[in-house]
PDB file of N, CA, C and O in Angstrom:
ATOM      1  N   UNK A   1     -53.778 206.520 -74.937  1.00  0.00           N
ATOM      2  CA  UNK A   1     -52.913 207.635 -75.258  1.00  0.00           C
ATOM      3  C   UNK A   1     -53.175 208.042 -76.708  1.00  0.00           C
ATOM      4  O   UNK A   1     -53.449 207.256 -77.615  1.00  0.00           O
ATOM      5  N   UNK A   2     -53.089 208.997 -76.783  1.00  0.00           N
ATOM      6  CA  UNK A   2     -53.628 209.837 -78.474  1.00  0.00           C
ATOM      7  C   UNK A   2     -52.668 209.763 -79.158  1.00  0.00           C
ATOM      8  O   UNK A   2     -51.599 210.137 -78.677  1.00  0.00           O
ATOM      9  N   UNK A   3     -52.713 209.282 -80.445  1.00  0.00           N
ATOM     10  CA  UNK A   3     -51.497 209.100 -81.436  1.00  0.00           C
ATOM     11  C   UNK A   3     -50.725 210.498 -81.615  1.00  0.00           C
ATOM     12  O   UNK A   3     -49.530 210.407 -81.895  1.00  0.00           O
ATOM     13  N   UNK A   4     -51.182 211.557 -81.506  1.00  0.00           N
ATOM     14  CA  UNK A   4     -49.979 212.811 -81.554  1.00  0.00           C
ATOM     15  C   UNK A   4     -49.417 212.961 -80.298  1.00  0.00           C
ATOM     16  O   UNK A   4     -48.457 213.731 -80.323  1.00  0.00           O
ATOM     17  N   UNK A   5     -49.717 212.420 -79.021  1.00  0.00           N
ATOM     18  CA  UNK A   5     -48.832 212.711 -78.286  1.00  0.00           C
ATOM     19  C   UNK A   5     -48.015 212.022 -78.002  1.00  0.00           C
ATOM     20  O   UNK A   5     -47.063 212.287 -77.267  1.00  0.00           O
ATOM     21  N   UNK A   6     -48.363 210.526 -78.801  1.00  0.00           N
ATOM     22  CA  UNK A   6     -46.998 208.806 -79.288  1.00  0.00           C
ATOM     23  C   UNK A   6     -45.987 209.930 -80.604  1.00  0.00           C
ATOM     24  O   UNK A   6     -44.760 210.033 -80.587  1.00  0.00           O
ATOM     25  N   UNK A   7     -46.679 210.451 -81.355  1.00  0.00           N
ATOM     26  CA  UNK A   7     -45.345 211.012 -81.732  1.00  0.00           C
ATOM     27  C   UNK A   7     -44.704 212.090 -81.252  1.00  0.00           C
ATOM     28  O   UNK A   7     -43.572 212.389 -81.634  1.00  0.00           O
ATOM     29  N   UNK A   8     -45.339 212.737 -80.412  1.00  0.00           N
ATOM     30  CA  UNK A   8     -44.538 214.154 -80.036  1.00  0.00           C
ATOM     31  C   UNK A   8     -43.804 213.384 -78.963  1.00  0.00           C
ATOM     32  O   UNK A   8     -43.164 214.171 -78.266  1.00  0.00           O
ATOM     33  N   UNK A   9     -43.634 211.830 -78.490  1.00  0.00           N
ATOM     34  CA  UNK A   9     -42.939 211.409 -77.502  1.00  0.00           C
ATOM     35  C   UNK A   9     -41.822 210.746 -78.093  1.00  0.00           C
ATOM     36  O   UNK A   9     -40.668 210.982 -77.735  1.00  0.00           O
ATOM     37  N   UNK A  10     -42.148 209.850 -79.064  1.00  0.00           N
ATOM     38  CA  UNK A  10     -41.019 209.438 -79.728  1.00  0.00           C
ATOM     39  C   UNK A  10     -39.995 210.450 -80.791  1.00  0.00           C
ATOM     40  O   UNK A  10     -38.858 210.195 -81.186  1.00  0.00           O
ATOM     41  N   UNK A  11     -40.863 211.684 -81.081  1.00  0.00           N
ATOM     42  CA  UNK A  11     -40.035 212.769 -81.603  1.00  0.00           C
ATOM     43  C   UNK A  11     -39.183 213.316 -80.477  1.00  0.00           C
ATOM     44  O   UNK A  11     -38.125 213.836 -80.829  1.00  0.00           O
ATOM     45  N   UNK A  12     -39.395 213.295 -79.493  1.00  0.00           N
ATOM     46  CA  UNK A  12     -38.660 214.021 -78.346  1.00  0.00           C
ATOM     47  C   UNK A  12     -37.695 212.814 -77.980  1.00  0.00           C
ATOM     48  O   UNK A  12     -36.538 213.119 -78.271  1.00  0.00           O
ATOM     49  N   UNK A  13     -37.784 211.697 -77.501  1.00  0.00           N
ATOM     50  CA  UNK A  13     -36.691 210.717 -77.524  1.00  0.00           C
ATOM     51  C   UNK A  13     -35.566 210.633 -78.559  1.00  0.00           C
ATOM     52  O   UNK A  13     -34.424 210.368 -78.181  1.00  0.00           O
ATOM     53  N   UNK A  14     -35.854 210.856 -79.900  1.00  0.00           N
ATOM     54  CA  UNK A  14     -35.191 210.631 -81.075  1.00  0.00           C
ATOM     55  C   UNK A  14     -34.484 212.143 -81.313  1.00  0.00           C
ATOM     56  O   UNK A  14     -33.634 212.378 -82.172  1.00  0.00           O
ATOM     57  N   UNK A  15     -35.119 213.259 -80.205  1.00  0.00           N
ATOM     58  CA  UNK A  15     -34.253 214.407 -80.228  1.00  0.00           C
ATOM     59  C   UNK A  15     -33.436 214.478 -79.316  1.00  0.00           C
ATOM     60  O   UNK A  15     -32.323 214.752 -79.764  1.00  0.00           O
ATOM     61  N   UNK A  16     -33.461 214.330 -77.947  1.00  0.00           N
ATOM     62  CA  UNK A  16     -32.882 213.863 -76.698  1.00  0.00           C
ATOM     63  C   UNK A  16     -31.472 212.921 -77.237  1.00  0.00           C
ATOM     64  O   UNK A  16     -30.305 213.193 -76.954  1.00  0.00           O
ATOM     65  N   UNK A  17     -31.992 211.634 -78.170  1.00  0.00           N
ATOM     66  CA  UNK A  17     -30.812 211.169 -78.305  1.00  0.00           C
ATOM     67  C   UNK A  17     -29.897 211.341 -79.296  1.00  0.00           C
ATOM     68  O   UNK A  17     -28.835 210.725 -79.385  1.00  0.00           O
ATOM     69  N   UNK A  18     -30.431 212.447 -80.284  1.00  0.00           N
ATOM     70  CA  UNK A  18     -29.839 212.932 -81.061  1.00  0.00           C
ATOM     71  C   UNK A  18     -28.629 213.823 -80.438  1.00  0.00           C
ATOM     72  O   UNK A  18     -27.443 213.624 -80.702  1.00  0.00           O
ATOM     73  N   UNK A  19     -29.035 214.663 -79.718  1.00  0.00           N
ATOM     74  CA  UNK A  19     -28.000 215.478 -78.623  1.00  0.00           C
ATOM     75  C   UNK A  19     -27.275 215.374 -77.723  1.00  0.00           C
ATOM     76  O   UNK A  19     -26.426 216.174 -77.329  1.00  0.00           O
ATOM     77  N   UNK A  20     -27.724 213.787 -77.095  1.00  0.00           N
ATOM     78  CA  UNK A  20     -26.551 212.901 -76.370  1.00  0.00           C
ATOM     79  C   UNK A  20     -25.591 212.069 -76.480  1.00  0.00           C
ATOM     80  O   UNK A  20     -24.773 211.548 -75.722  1.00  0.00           O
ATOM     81  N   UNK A  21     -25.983 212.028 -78.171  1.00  0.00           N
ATOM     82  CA  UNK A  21     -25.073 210.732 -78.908  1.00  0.00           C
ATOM     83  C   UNK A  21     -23.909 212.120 -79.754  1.00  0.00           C
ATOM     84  O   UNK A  21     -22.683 212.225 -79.756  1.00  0.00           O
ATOM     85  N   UNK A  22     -24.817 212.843 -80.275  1.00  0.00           N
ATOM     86  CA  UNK A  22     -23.533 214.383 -80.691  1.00  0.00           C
ATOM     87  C   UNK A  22     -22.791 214.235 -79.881  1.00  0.00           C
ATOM     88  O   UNK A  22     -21.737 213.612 -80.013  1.00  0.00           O
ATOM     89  N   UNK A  23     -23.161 214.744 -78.930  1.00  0.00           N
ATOM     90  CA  UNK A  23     -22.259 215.033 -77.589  1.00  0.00           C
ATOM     91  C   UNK A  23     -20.926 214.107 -77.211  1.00  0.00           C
ATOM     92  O   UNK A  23     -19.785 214.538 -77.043  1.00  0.00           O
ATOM     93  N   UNK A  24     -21.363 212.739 -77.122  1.00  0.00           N
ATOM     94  CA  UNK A  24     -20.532 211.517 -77.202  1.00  0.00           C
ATOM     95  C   UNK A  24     -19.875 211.386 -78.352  1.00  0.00           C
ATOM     96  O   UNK A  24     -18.685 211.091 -78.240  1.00  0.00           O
ATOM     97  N   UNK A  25     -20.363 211.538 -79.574  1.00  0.00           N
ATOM     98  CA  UNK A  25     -19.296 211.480 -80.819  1.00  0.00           C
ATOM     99  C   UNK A  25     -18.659 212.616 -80.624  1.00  0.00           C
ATOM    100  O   UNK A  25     -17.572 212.315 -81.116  1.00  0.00           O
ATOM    101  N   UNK A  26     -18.544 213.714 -80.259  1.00  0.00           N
ATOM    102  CA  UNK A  26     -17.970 215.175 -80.432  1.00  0.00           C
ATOM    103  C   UNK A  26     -16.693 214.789 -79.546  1.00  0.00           C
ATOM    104  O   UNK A  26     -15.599 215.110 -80.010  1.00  0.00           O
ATOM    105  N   UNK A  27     -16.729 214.243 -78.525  1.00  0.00           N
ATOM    106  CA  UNK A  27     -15.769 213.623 -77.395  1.00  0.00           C
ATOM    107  C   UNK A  27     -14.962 212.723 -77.599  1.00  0.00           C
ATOM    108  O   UNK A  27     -13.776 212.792 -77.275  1.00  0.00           O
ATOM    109  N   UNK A  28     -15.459 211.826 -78.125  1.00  0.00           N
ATOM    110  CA  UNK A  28     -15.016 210.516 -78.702  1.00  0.00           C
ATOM    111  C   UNK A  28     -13.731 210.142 -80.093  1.00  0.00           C
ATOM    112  O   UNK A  28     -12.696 209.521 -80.336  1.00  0.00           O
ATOM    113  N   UNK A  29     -15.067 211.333 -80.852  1.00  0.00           N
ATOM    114  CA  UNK A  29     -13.966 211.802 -82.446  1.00  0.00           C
ATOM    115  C   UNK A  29     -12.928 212.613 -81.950  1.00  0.00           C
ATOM    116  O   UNK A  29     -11.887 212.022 -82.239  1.00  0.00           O
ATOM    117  N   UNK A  30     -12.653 213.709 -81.326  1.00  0.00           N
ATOM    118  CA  UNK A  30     -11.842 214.135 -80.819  1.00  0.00           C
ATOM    119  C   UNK A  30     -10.729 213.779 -80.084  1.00  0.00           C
ATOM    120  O   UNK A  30      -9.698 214.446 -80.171  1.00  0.00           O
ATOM    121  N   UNK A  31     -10.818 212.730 -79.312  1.00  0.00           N
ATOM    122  CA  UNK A  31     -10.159 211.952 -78.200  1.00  0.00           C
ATOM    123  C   UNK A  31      -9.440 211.137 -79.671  1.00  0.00           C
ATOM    124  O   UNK A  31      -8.287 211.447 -79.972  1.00  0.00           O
ATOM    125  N   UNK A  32     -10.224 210.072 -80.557  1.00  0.00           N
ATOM    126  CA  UNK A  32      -9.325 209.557 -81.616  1.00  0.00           C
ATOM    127  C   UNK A  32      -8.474 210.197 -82.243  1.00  0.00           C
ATOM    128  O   UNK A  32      -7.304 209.819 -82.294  1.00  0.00           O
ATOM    129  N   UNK A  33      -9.114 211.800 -83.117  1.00  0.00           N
ATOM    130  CA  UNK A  33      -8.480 212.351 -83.499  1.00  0.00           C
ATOM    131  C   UNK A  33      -7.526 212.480 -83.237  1.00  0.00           C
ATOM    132  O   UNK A  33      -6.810 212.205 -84.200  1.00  0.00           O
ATOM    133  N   UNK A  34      -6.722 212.910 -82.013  1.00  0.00           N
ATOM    134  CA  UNK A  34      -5.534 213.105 -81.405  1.00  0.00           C
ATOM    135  C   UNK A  34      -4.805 212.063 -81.444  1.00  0.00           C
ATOM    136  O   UNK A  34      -3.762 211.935 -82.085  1.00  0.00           O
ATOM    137  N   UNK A  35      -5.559 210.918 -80.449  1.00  0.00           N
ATOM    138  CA  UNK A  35      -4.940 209.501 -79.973  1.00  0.00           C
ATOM    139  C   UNK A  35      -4.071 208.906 -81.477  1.00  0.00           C
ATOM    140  O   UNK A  35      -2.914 208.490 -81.419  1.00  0.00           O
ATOM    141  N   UNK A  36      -4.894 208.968 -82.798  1.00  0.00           N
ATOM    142  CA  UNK A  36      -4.523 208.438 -83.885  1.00  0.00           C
ATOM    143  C   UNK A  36      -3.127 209.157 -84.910  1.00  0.00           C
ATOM    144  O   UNK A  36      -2.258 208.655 -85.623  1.00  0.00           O
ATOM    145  N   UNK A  37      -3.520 210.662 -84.489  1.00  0.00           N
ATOM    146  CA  UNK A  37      -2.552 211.948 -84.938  1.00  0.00           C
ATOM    147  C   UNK A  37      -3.482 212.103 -86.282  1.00  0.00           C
ATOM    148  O   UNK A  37      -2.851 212.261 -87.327  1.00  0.00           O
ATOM    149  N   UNK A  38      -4.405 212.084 -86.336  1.00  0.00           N
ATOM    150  CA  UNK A  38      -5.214 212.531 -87.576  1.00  0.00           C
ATOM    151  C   UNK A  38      -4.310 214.014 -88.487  1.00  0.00           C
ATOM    152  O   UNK A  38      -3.856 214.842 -87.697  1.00  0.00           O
ATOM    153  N   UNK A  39      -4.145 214.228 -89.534  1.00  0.00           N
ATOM    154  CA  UNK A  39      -3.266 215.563 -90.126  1.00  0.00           C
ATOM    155  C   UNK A  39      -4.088 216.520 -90.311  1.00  0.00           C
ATOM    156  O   UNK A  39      -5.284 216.234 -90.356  1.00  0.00           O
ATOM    157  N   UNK A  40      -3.773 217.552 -90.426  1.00  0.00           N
ATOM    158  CA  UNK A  40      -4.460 219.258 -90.497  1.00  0.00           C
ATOM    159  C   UNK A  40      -6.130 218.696 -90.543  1.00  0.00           C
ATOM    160  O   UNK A  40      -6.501 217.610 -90.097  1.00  0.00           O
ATOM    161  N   UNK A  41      -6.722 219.395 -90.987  1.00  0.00           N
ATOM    162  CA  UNK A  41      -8.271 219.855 -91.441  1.00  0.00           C
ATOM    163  C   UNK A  41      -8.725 218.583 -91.545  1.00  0.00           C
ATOM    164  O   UNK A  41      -9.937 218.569 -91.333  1.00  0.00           O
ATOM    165  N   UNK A  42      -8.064 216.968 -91.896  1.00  0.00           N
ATOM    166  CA  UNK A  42      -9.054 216.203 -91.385  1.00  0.00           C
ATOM    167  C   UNK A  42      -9.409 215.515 -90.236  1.00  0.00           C
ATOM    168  O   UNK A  42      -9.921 214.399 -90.163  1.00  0.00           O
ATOM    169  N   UNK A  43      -9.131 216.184 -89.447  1.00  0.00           N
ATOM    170  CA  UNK A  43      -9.487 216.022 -87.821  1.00  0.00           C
ATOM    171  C   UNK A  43     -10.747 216.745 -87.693  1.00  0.00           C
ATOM    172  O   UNK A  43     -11.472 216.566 -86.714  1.00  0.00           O
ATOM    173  N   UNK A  44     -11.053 217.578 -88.661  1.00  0.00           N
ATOM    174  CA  UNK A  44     -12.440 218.660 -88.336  1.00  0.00           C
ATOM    175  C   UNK A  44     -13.228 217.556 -89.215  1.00  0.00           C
ATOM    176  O   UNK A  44     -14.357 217.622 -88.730  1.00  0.00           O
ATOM    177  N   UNK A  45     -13.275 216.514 -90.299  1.00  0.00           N
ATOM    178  CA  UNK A  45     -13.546 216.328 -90.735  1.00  0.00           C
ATOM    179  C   UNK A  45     -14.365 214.757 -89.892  1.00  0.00           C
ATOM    180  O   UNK A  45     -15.559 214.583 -89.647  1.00  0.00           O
ATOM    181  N   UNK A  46     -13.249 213.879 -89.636  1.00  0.00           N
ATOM    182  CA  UNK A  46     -12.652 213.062 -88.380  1.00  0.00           C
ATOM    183  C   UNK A  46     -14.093 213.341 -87.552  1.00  0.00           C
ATOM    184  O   UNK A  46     -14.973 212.487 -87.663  1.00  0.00           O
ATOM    185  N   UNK A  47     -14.289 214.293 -86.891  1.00  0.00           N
ATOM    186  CA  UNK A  47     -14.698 214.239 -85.742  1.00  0.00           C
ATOM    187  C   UNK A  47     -16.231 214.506 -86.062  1.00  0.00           C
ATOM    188  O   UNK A  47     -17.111 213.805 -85.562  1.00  0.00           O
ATOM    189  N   UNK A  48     -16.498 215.548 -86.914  1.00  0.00           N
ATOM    190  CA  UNK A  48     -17.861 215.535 -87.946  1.00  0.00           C
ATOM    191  C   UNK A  48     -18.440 214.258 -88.360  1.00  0.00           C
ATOM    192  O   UNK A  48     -19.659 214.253 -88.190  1.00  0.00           O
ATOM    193  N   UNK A  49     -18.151 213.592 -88.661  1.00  0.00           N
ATOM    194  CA  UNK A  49     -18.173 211.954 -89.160  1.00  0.00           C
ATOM    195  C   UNK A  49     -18.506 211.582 -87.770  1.00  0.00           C
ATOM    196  O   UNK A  49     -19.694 211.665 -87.459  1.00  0.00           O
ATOM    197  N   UNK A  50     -17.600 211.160 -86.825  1.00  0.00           N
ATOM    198  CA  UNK A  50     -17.886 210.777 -85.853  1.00  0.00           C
ATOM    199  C   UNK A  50     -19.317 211.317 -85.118  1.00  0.00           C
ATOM    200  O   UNK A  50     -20.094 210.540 -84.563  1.00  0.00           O
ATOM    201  N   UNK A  51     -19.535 212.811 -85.210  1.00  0.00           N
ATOM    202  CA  UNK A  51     -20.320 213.118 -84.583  1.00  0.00           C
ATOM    203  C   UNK A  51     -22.019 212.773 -85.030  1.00  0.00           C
ATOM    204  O   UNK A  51     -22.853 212.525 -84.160  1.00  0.00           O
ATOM    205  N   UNK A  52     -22.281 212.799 -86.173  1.00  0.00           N
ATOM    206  CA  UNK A  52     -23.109 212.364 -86.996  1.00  0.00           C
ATOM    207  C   UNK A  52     -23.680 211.011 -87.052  1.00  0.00           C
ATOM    208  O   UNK A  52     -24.824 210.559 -87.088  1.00  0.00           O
ATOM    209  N   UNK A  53     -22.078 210.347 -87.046  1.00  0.00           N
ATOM    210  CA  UNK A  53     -22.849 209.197 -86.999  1.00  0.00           C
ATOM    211  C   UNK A  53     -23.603 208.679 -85.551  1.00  0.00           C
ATOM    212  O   UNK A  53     -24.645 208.063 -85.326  1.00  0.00           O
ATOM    213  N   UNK A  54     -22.350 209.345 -84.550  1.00  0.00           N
ATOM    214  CA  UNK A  54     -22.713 208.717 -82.938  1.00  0.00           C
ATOM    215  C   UNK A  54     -24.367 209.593 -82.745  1.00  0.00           C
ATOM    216  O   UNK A  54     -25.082 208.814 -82.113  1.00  0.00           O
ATOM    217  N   UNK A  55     -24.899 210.474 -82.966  1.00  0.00           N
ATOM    218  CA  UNK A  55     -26.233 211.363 -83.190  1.00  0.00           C
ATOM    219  C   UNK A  55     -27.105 210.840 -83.795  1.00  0.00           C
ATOM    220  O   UNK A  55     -28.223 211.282 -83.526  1.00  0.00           O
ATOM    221  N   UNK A  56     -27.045 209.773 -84.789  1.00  0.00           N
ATOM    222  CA  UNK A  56     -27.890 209.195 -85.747  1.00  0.00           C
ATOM    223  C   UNK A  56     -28.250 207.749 -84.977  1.00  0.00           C
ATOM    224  O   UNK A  56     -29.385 207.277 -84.914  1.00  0.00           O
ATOM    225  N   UNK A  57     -27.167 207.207 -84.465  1.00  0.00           N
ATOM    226  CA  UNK A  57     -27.499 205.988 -83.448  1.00  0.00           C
ATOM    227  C   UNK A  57     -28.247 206.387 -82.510  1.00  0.00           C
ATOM    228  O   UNK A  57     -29.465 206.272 -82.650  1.00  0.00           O
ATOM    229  N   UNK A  58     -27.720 206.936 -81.364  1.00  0.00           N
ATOM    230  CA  UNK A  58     -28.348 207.358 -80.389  1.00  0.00           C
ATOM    231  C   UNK A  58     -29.861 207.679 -80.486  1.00  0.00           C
ATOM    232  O   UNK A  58     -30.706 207.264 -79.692  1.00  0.00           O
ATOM    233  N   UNK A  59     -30.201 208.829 -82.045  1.00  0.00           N
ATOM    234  CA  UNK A  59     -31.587 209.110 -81.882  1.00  0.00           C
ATOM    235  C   UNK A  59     -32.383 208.005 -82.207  1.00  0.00           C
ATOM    236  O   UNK A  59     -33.479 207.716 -81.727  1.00  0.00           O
ATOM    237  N   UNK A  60     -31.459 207.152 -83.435  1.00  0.00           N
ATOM    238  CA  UNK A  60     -32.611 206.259 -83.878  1.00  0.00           C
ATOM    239  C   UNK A  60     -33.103 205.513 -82.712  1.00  0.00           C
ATOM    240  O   UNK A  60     -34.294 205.423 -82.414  1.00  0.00           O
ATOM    241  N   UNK A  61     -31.904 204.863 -81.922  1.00  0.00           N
ATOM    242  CA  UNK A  61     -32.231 203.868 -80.839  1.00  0.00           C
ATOM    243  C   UNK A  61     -33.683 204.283 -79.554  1.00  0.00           C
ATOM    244  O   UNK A  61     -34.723 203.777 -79.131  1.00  0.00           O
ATOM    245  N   UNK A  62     -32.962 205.350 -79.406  1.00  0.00           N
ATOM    246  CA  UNK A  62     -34.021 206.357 -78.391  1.00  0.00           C
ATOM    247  C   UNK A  62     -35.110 206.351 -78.954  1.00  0.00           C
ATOM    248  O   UNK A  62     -35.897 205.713 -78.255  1.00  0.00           O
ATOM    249  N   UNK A  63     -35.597 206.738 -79.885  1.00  0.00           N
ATOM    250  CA  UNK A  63     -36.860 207.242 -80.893  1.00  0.00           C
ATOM    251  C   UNK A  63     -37.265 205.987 -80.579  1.00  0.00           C
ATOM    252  O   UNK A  63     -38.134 206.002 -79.707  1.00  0.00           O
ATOM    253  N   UNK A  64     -36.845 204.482 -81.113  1.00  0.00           N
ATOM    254  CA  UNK A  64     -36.851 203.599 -81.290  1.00  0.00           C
ATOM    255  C   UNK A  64     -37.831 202.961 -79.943  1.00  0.00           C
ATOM    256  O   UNK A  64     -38.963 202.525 -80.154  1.00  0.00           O
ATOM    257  N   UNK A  65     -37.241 202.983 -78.624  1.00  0.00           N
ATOM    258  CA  UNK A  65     -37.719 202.698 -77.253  1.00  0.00           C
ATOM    259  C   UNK A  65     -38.458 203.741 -76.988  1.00  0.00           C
ATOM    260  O   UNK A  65     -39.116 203.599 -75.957  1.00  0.00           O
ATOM    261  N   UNK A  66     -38.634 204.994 -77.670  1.00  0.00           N
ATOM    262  CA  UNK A  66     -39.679 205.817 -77.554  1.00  0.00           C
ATOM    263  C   UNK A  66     -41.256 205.128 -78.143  1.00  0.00           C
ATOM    264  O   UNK A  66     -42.391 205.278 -77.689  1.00  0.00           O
ATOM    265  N   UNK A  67     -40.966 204.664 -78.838  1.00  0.00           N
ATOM    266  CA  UNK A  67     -42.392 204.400 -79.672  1.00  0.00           C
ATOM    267  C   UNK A  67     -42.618 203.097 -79.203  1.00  0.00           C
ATOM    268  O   UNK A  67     -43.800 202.757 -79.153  1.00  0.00           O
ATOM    269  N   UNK A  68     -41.326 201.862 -78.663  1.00  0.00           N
ATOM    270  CA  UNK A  68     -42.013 201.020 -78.030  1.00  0.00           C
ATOM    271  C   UNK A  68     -43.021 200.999 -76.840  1.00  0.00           C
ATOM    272  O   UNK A  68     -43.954 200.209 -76.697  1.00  0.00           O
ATOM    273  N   UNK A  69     -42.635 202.076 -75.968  1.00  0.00           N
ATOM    274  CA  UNK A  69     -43.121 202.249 -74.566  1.00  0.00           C
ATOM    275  C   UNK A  69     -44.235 203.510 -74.892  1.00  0.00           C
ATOM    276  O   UNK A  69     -44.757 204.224 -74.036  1.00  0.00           O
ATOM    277  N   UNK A  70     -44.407 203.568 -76.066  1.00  0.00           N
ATOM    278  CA  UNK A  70     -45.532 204.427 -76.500  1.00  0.00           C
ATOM    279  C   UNK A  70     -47.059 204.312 -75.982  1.00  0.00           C
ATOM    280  O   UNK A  70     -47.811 205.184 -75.546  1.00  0.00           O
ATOM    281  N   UNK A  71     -47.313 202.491 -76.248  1.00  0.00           N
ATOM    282  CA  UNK A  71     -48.178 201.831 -76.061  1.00  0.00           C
ATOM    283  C   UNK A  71     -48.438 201.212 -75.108  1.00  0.00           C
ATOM    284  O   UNK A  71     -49.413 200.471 -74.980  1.00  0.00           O
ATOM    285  N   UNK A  72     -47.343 201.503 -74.070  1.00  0.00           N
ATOM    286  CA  UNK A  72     -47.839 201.144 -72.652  1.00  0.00           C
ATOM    287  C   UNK A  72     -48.175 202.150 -71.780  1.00  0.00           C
ATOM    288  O   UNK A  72     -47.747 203.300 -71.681  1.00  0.00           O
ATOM    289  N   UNK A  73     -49.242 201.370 -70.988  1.00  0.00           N
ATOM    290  CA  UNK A  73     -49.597 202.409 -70.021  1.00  0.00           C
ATOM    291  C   UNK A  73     -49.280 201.873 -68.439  1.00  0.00           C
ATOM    292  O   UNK A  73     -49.637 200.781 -67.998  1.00  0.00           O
ATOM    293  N   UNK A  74     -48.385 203.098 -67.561  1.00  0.00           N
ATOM    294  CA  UNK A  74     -48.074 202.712 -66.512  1.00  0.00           C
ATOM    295  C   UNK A  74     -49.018 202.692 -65.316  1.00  0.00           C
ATOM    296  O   UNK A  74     -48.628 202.269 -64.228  1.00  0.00           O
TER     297      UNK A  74
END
């Protein structure tokens, strides 16, 4: 397998899970937000945090098993 298409695979995993882990923090921070009674404007704040961080896991992890399974061939 050609090394640009190991990264255009692990770039695409690490984007994939960038947008599924948003997604899950966006849900998640929100659901606390409430559950906790977070006050005015930092619930937007609250859930930003949340979302970022749950987006930053997700891609790294993904990216992560992207580049392991880079080097195998099925």
């Amino acid at each position: 397998m050609a090394r640009d298409s190991c990264l255009a695979r692990v770039a695409a995993g690490a984007a994939v899970g960038g947008a599924v882990g948003g997604a899950v923090g966006a849900v998640y921070g929100t659901y606390e937000a409430i559950r906790y009674k977070v006050p005015g404007l930092l619930k937007i704040r609250y859930i930003g945090q949340t979302t970022l961080g749950s987006a930053a896991v997700f891609g790294l992890f993904l990216g992560a098993g992207s580049l392991i399974h880079c080097g195998r061939s099925y």
